[in-house]
C-alpha positions as CSV (number, residue, x, y, z in Angstrom):
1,X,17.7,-15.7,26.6
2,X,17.8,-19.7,26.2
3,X,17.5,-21.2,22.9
4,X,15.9,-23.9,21.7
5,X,19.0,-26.1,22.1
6,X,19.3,-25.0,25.3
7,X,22.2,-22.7,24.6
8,X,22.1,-19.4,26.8
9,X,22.4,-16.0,25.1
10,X,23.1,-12.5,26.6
11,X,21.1,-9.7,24.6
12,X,21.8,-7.3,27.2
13,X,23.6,-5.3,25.1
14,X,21.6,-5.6,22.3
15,X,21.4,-3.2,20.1
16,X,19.0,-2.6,16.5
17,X,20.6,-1.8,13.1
18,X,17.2,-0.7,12.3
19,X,17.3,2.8,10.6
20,X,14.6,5.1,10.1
21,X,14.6,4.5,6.5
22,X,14.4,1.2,6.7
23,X,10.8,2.0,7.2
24,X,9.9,4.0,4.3
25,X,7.5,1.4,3.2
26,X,5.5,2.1,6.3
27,X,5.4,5.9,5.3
28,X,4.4,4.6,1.3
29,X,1.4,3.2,2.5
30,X,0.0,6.2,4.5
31,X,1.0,8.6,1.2
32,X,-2.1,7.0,-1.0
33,X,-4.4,8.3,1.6
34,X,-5.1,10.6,-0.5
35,X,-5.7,8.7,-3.7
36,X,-9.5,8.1,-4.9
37,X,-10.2,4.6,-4.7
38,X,-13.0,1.9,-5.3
39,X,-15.0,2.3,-8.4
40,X,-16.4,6.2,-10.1
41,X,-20.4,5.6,-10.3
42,X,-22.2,8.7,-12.2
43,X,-25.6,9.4,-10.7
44,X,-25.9,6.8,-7.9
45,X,-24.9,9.3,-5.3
46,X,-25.0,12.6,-4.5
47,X,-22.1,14.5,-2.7
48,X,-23.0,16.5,0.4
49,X,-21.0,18.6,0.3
50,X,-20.6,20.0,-3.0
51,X,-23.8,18.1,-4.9
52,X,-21.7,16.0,-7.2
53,X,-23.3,13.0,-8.8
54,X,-19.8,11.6,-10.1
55,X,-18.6,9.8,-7.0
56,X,-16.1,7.0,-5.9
57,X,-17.7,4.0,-4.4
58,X,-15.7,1.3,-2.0
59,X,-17.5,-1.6,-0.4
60,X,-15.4,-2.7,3.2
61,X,-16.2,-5.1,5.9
62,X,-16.2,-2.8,8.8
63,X,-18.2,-4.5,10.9
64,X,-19.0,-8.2,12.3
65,X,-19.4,-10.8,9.5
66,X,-23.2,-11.1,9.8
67,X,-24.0,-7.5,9.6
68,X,-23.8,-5.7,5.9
69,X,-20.6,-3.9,4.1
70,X,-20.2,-0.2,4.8
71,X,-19.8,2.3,1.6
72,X,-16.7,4.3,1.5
73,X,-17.7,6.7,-0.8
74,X,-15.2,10.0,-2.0
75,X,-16.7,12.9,-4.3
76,X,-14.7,13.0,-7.3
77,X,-14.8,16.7,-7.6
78,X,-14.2,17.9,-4.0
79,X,-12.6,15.0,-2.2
80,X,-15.2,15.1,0.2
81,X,-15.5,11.6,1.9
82,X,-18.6,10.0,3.4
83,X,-20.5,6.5,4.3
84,X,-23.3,4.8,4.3
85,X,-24.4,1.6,6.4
């Protein structure tokens, strides 16, 4: 490898000091999965599944710019998840 002052480096025996929990953030991130998120509407939609009206309501940008949000929506009761376009 050449650097940008033109100095030549061997990384052939390169190795990481990475350790596995060095990425625990990484496994943080996928552990709120399961949280309810966006906001709890009563009566604006109807699980289902189980026929719940209380509900939790996310508005995301899943498609191109031009076309309209998607509605991530999660039963509060059952955890039964859902959209609509």
């Amino acid at each position: 490898m050449t650097l940008s002052s033109g100095e030549k480096v061997d990384t052939s025996d390169a190795k990481s000091t990475s350790e596995a929990s060095d990425l625990k953030h990484l496994k943080e991130v996928i552990d709120d999965a399961d949280q309810h998120k966006g906001v709890l509407t009563t009566d604006m939609y109807v699980c289902p599944k189980c026929e719940e009206t209380e509900v939790f309501a996310e508005l995301k940008q899943t498609r191109a710019s031009d076309e309209p949000e998607t509605r991530i929506l999660t039963c509060k009761n059952c955890g039964h998840g859902w959209r609509e376009y």
